[in-house]
C-alpha positions as CSV (number, residue, x, y, z in Angstrom):
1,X,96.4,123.4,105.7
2,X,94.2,123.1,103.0
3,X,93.7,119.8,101.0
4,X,92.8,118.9,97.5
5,X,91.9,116.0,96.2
6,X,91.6,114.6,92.7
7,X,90.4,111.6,91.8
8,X,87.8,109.8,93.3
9,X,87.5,106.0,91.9
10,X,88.1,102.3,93.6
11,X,91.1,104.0,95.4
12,X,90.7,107.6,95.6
13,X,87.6,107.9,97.0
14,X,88.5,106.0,100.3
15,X,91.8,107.5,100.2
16,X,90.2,110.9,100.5
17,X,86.9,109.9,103.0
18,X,90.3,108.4,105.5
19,X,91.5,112.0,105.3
20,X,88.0,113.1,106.1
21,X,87.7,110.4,108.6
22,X,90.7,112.3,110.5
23,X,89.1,115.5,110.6
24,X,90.2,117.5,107.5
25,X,88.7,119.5,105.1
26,X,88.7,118.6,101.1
27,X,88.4,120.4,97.9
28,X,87.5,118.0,95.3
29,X,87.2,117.2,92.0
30,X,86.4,114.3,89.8
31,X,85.3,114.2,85.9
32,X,82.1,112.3,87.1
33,X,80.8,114.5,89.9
34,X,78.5,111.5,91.1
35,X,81.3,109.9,92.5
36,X,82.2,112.6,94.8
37,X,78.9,113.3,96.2
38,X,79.5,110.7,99.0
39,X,82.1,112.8,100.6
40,X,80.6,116.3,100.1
41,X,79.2,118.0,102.9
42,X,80.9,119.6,106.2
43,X,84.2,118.0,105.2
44,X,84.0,117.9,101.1
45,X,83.1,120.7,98.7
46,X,83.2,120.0,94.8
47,X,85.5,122.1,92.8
48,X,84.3,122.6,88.8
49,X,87.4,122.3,87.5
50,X,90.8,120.8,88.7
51,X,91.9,124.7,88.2
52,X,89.6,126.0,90.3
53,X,90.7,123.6,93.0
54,X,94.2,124.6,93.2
55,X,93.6,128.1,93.9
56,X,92.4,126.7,97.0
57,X,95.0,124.0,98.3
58,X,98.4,124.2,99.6
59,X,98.7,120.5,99.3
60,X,97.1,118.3,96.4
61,X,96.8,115.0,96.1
62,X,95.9,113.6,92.3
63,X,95.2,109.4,92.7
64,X,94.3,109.2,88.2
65,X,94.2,106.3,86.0
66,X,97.1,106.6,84.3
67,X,99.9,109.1,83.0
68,X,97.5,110.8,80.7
69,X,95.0,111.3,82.9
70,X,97.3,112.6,85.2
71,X,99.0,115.1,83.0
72,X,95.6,116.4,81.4
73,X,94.9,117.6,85.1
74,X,98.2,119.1,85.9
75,X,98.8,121.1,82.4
76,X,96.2,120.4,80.3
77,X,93.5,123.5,79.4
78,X,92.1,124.0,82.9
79,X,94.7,121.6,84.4
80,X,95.9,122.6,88.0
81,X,99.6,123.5,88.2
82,X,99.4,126.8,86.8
83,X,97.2,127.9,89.5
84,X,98.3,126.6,92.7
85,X,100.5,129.2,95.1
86,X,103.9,129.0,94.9
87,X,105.6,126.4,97.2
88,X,102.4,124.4,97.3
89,X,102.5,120.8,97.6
90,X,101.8,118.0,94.5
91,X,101.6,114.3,95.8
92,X,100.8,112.4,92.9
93,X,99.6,109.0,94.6
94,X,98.5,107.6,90.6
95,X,100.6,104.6,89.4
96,X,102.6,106.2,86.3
97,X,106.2,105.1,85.2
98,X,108.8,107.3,86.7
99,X,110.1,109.1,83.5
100,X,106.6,110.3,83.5
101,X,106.9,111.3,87.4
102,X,110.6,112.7,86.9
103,X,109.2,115.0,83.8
104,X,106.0,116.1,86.0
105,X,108.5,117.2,88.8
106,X,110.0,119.3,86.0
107,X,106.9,121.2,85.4
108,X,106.2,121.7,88.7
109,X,109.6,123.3,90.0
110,X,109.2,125.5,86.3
111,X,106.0,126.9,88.4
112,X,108.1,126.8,92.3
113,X,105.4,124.1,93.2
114,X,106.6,121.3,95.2
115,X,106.6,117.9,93.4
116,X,106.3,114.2,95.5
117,X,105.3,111.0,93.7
118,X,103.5,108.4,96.3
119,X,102.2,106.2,94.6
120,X,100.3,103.1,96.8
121,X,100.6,99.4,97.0
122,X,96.6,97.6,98.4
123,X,93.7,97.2,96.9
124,X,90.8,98.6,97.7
125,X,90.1,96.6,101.2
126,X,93.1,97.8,102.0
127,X,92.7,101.5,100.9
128,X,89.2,101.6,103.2
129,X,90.8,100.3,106.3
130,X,93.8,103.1,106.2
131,X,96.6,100.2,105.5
132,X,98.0,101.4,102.5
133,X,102.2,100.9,101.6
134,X,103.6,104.5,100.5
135,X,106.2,105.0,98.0
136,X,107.7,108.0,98.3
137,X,109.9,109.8,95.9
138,X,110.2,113.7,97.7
139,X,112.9,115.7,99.3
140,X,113.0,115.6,103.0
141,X,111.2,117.8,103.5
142,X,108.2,117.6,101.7
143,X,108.3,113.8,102.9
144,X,107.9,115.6,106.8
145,X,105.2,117.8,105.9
146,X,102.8,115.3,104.5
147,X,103.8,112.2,106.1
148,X,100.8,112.7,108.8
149,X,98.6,112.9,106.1
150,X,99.8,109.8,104.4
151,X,98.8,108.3,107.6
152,X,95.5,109.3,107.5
153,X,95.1,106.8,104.8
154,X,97.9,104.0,105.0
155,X,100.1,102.3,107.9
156,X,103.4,101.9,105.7
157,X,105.3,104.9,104.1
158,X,108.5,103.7,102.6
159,X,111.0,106.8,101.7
160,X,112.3,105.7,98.1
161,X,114.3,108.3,97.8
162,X,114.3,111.5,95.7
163,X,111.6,112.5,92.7
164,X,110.6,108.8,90.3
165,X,112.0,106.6,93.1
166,X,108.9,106.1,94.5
167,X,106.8,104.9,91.3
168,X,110.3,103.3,90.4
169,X,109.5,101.1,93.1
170,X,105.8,101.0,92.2
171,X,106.8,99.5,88.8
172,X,109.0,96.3,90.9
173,X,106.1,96.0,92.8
174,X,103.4,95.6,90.1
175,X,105.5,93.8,87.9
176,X,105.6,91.0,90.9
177,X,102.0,90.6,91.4
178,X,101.0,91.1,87.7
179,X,103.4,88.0,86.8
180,X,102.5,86.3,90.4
181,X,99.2,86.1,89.6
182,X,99.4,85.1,85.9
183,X,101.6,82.0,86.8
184,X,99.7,81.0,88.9
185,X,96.2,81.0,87.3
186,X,98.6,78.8,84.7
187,X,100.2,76.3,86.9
188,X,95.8,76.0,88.2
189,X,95.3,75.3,84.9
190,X,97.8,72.5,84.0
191,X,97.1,70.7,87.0
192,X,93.6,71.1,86.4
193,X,93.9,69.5,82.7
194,X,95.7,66.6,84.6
195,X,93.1,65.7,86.7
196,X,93.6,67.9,89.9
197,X,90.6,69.6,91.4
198,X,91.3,73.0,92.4
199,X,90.5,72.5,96.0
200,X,93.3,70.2,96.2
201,X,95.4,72.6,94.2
202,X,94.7,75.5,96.4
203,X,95.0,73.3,99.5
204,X,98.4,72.1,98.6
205,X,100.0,75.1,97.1
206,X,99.0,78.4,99.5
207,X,100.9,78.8,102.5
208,X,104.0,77.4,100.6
209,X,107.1,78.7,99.0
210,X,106.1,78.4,95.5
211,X,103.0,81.1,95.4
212,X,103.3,84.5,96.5
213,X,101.6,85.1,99.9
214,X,99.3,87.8,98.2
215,X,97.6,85.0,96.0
216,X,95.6,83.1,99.6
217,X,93.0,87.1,99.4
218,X,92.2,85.9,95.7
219,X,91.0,82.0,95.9
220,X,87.1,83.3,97.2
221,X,86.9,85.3,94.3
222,X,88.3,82.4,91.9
223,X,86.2,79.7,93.8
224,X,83.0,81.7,93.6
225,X,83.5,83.1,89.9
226,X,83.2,86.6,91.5
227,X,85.8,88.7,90.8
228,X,84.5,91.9,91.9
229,X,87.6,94.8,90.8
230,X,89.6,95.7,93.7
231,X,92.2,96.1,91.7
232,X,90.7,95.9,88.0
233,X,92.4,93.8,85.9
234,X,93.1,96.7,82.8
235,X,94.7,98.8,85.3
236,X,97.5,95.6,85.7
237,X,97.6,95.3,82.5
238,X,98.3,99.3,82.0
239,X,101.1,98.8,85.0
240,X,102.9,95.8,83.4
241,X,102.7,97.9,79.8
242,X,104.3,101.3,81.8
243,X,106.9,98.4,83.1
244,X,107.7,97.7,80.0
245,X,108.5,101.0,78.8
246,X,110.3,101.6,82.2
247,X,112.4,98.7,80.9
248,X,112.7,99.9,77.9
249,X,114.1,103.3,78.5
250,X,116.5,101.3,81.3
251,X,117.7,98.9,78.5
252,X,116.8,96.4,81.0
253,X,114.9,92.8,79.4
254,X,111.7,92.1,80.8
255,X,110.6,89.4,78.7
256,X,108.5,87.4,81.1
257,X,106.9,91.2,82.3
258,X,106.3,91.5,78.3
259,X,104.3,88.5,77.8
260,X,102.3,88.8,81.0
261,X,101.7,91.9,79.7
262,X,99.6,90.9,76.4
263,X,98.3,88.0,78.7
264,X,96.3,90.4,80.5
265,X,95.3,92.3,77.0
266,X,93.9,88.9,75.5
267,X,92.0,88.7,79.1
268,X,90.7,92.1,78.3
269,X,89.2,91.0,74.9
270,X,87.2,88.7,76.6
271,X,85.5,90.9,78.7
272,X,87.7,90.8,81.7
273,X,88.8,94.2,81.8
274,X,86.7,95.6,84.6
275,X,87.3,92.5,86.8
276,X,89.9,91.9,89.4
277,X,93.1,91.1,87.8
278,X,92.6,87.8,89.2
279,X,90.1,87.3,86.4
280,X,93.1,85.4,84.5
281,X,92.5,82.6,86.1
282,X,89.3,82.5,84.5
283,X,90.6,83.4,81.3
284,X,93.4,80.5,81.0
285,X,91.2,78.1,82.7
286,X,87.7,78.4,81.4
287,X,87.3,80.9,78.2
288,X,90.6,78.9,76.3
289,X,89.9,76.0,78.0
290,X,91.7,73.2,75.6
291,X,90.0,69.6,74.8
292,X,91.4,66.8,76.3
293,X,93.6,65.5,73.9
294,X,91.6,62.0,72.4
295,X,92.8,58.3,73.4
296,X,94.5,56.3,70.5
């Protein structure tokens, strides 16, 4: 079987050197070729285009920033789905909102290429050690033929159900740590303008029922000021924006999701963008930081 991969950045890259780590073979391609060169050699050859790489593949994995990027690859001038074989395989592993994935699948079975969306849930410790959550939206079928591969890189594959379902769930998901996270840095906040320190804060409040369990990885980074991306905080914000339009096109209200959602682009006009989401915190509780009110 011959793998492709495409798109090589915090996640992709040790998504693809797991697959290497397991003894296959990649084609790959990336628009900045520099940040493929750590997995070329015996098990990684660089493809020009993503074009050229699909007349190579049978299955092809695309892990892109966001539906544009996504579709540029797949249809755009030397985009890839009009060169693969018939009845290879697409898993698109990118987080993308599943009208974009259902209309992808579309063009695909125009061309008799198979279609899966997979997109992941872990950061990039995660995505290093092989412990990755799959979504999967894919026939049977296609779910059996690259379920070993998915193992290669994650521990967790969760059959959503047919073509969207899988960045349907992706969307719940992301919407749940975006907001998680945001609340939080704002109840750290308050109590900090009231007179808490944060080490009693984060003493009291992790480990309980009122904080997501997912917010105990973040407190070195908020303690230390170093909020080194694993997860960068544009690409939540791009996530809670593609759950908004999700929601939109549902007819569902997400207003909460909504505001969160411009939280995280205010964070991102301070300079926050490239940071680990959990950079909020240091956007509510430092950059607007409000004077204490003054005694009568």
């Amino acid at each position: 079987m011959n793998i492709g991969f495409i798109g090589l950045g915090i996640m992709g890259s040790r998504m693809a050197a797991n697959l290497q780590k397991q003894g296959h073979s990649l084609v790959l391609f990336n628009r900045t070729r520099a940040k493929a060169e750590p997995l070329l050699g015996p098990c990684g050859t660089f493809s020009d285009s993503p074009a050229k790489l699909a007349e190579q593949v049978d299955v092809l994995f695309t892990m892109l920033a966001n539906p544009d990027a996504v579709e540029q690859a797949a249809v755009g001038p030397d985009g890839f789905l009009n060169r693969l074989r018939p009845n290879a395989l697409w898993v698109d592993c990118s987080s993308v909102n599943p009208s974009f994935s259902r209309k992808m699948g579309a063009e695909a079975a125009r061309r008799e290429i198979h279609f899966v969306d997979a997109p992941v849930t872990g950061s990039a410790v995660p995505a290093a050690e092989a412990k990755l959550t799959f979504w999967v939206g894919a026939a049977p079928d296609d779910l059996e033929t690259i379920s070993p591969l998915l193992l290669c890189m994650g521990n967790t594959i969760v059959h959503t159900g047919g073509q969207g379902t899988g960045t349907s769930m992706k969307m719940v998901v992301n919407l749940l740590l975006g907001t998680g996270m945001a609340a939080f840095a704002e109840a750290m906040a308050l109590g900090e303008a009231l007179g808490l320190s944060s080490k009693m804060l984060f003493d009291s409040l992790l480990g309980t029922p009122a904080v997501a369990p997912f917010l105990a990885s973040k407190r070195e980074k908020i303690e230390r000021g170093n909020y080194e991306a694993e997860f960068p905080l544009r690409w939540m914000q791009k996530d809670m924006h593609l759950a908004s339009v999700s929601g939109y096109e549902s007819g569902v209200a997400i207003p909460v999701a909504n505001a969160v959602k411009e939280l995280y682009r205010l964070a991102m006009r301070e300079g926050h963008a490239t940071q680990d989401f959990s950079a909020v915190y240091d956007y509510l509780t430092t950059t607007h930081k409000s004077p204490a009110p003054a005694k009568a």
